[in-house]
Every structure is written in structure tokens, then in C-alpha cells.
C-alpha positions in Angstrom: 31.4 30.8 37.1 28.3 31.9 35.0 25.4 29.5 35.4 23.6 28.5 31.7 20.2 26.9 31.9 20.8 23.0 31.0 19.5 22.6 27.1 16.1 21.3 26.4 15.0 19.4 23.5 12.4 22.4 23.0 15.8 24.5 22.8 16.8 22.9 19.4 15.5 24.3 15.8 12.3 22.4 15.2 11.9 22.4 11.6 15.4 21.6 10.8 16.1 18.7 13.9 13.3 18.3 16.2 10.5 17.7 13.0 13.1 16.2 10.6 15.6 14.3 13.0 14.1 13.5 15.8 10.3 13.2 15.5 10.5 10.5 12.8 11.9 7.8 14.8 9.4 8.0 17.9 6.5 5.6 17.9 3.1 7.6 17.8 2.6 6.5 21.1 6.1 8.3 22.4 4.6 11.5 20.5 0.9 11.7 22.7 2.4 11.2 25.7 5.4 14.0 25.1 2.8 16.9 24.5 1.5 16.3 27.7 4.6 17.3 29.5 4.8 20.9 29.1 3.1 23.8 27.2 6.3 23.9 25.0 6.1 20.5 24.2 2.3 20.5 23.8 3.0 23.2 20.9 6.1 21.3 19.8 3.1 18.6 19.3 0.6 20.6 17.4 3.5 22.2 14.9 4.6 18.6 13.8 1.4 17.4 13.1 0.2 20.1 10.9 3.6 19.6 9.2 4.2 16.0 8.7 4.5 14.1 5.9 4.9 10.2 7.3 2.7 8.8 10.3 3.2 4.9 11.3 0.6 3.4 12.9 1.4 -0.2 12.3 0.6 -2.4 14.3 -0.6 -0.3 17.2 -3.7 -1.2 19.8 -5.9 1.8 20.4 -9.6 2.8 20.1 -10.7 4.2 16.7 -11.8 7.5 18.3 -8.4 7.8 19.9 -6.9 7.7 15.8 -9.3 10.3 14.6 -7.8 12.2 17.9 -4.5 11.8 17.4 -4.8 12.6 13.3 -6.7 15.1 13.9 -4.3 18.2 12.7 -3.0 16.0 10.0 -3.3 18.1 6.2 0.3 17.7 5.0 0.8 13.5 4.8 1.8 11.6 1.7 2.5 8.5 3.4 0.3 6.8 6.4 0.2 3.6 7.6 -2.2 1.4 9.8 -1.0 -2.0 8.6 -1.8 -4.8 10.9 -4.4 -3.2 13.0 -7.7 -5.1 12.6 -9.0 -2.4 15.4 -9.1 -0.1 13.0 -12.3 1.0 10.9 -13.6 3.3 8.0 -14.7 6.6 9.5 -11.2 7.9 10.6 -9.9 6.9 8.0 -12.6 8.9 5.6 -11.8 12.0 8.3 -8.5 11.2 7.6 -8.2 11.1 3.5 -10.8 14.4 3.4 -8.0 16.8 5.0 -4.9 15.0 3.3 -5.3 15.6 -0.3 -1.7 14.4 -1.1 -1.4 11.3 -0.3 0.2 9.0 -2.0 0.6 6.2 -0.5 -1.5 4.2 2.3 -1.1 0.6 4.2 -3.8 -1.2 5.3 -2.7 -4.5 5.3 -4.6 -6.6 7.3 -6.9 -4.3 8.2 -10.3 -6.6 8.3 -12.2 -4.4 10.0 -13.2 -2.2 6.9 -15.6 -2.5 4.2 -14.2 -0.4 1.5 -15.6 3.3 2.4 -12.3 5.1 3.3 -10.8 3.7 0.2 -10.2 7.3 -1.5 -8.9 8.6 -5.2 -5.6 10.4 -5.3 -3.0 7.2 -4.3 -0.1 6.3 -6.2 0.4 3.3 -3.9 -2.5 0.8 -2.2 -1.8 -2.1 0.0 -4.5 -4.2 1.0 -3.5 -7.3 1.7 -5.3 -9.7 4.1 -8.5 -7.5 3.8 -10.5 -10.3 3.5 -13.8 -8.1 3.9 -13.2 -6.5 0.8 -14.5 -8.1 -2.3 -14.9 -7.4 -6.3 -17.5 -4.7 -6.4 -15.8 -2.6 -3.7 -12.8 -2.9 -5.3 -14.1 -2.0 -8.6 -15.6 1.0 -7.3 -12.1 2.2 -6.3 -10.1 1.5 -9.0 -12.7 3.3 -10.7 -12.1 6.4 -9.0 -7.9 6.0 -8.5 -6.8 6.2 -12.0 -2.8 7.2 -10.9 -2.0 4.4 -8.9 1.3 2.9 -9.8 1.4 0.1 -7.4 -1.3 -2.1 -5.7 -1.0 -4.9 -3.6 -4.0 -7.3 -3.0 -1.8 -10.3 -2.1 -3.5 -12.8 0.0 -7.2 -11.3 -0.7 -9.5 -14.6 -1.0 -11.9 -13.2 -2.8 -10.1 -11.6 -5.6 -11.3 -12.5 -9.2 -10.4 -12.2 -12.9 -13.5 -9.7 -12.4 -11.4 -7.5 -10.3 -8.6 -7.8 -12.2 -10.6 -6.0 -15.3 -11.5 -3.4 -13.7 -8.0 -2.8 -12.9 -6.5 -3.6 -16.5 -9.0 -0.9 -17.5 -8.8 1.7 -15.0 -5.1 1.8 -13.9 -3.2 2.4 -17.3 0.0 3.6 -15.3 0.6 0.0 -12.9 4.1 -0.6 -13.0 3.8 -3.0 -10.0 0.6 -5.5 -9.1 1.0 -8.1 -6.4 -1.4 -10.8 -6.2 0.1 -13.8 -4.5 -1.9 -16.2 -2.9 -5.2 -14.6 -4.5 -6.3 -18.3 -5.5 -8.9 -17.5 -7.8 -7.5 -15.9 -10.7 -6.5 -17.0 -13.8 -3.9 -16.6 -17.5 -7.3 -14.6 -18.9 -7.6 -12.1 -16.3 -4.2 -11.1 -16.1 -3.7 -11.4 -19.6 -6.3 -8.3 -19.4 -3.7 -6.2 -16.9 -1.1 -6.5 -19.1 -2.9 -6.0 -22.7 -4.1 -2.6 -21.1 -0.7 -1.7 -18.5 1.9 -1.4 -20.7 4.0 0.3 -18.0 3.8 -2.7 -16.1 7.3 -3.9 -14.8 6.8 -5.9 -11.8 4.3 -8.8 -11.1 4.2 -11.3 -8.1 1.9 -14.1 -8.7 3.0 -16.8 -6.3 0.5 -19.0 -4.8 -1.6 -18.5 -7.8 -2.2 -22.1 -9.1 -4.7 -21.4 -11.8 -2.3 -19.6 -13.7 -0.1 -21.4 -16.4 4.1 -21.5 -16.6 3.6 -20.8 -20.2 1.5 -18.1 -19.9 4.2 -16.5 -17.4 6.8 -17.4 -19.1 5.7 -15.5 -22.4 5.5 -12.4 -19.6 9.1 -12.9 -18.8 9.9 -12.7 -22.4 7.9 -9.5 -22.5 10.3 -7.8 -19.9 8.2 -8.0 -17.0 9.8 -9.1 -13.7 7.5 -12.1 -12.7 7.7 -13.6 -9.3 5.7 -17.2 -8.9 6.0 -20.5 -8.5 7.7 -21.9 -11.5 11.6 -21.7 -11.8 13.0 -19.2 -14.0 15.5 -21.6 -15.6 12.7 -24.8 -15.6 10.7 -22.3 -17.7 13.7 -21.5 -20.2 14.9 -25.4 -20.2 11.0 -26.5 -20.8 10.4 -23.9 -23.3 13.9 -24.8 -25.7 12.9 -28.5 -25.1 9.3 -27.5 -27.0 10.9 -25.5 -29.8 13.6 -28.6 -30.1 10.1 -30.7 -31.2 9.0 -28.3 -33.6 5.5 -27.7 -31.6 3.9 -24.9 -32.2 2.5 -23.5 -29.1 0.8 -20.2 -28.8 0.3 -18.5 -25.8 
């Protein structure tokens, strides 16, 4: 009887398993600690983090040297994620954003470490909710510079203004999808602005917004956009038929 080698992992294709199959479901974690076990590995490593698309941070505890480390060989991603690590601060993420010109989407949801510096310009997609660091101005600044976002999240963000949300209306004409919930502070005139000036926009989650007004939203439903808040859907249509059964003449 012949003897064969046993199989290693290193044995399979790389692109077409190892990188697409395989790599994807380990935790960054499982990934530093596998290129330390041989020199095959250790290439195995390198080759799949110049190539990669996706890394998923989220919620993991580690220094912020470490993340610039680890991200280091990083020019390929479009999606990247450090959602939930309030470790984590601007300057790997700057390092980060300057070698990965095609990213389009980024988490940093509850991230309240940073102060608005690694916030960069070609995103489609933003999330950062629970910043709480992260006020009007900086914001501003952004939106500003990120003219092709399509979706942006600022959901629980305290400090979030109409102010904010005119720089937005004015600088993101190709929103489709704005969530704002629990953002306390803004109101019918600021959002009115988003929608005179994103007529793409499809998608809008105001819950825990009590300055704004069911009849404003309502006349957004009526618009075609998908509204998510407080107020019933039905209560809205039932409240609304009960007006026009008066004969008021209510403008919105």
C-alpha cells in the first residue's frame, strides 16, 4: 500500500475555496493566529488580505495599533466593519480609508471614541449610530465631501439637528434610505428639506422622533416613501378620512 501525505488546508485552491469559502466565516482573531502556524499559512495570510473584500471587526477588544497591524495589507475592501468597538479611534481608520479607495460601505456604530477625522468621501453606505462625539459641524464637513451615499444611518445620535439634516438634503441628492430614530432634536422642517432635495428617497425611519408631526408623515407616506415611526399606519389613514369627512382644509 502506497502511503499519500494526509491533505492540508494549504493543499486546497486558495482563490476559489480557501479565500472565498473558508476565510469568510473565521473571526479576525481565528485569521492572526492561523498565520503564525506555518510559513504556508503565513503566506496563505498575506494573499487574503491583499485580496479581500469584507473584514468584520465588530465587536472585537484589541489595541488600536494592533488594527492598523492587522489591516495593514488591506487595498481591495468594499465593506468593513468596527461596529461596537468604542476602543477604536481615528488614525487607523484614516490609514485604513487612504489604501482602500473602494469602499463602499463602513460601520461604526457605536464607535464613541472618534471625532469625525477618518470619516472619508467615496461611501455609498455610513452608519454611525451611537457616536455621540460626533456633532453638526463634523458631520457637515462629511456630507460635504460624500456626495454618492445612498444610505446613512445616524439613529440614536443626540446631537443631531435640522442643521445636519440640511446639509444632507443638499449634499446627498442620491439618499434612498436615512435612518434617524431616536435623534430627539429634529423636526417636520428639517426633514421636509431631505425630501424637497432627495427625490430618490424610499426609505425613512423616524421613530423616537417626537418633534415631528403624524401629519407631516403621513403626507410622506402618501408620497411613496416607506416611513417607519411612531404613529400607526392605519391611525394615520382613519384620522386623515375623519378630517376630509369635516371638510377641513389642512395643508401640510
Amino acid at each position: 500500500m502506497s502511503y499519500k501525505e494526509p491533505l492540508q488546508l494549504s493543499d486546497l485552491p486558495w482563490d476559489d475555496v480557501i479565500f472565498r469559502h473558508i476565510f469568510p466565516l473565521l473571526k479576525v482573531a481565528d485569521l492572526c493566529h492561523l498565520q503564525g502556524v506555518s510559513k504556508d499559512f503565513q503566506q496563505l495570510y498575506i494573499d487574503y488580505m491583499c485580496s479581500c473584500e469584507k473584514l468584520d471587526f465588530s465587536e472585537c477588544t484589541m489595541t488600536n495599533s494592533s488594527l492598523q497591524k492587522v489591516t495593514e495589507l488591506c487595498q481591495n475592501l468594499r465593506w468593513f466593519s468596527v461596529a461596537w468597538c468604542p476602543w477604536v479611534k481615528d488614525p487607523p481608520l484614516i490609514a485604513l480609508f487612504k489604501k482602500n479607495s473602494r469602499l463602499i460601505h463602513v460601520d461604526l456604530c457605536g464607535c464613541e471614541g472618534l471625532n469625525g477625522l477618518s470619516l472619508q468621501s467615496q461611501l455609498r453606505h455610513i452608519n454611525t449610530a451611537s457616536c455621540w462625539d460626533i456633532n453638526d459641524r463634523t458631520l457637515g464637513e462629511f456630507f460635504h465631501k460624500c456626495n454618492k451615499l445612498r444610505v446613512i444611518e445616524l439613529n440614536k445620535m443626540e446631537l443631531i439637528t435640522d442643521t445636519i439634516l440640511h446639509y444632507l438634503a443638499t449634499n446627498c441628492p442620491h439618499l434612498e434610505h436615512l435612518n434617524v430614530a431616536s435623534c430627539w432634536y429634529i423636526t417636520d422642517k428639517g426633514l421636509k428639506k431631505v425630501v424637497e432635495y432627495c427625490k430618490v428617497l424610499r426609505i425613512l425611519d423616524v421613530r423616537f422622533c417626537p418633534r415631528l408631526t403624524e401629519q407631516y408623515l403621513y403626507s410622506l407616506y402618501l408620497r411613496g416613501i416607506n416611513v417607519k415611526s411612531d404613529y400607526s399606519l392605519a391611525r394615520m389613514v382613519k384620522r386623515r378620512k375623519h378630517v376630509n369627512n369635516l371638510g377641513i382644509n389642512v395643508q401640510i
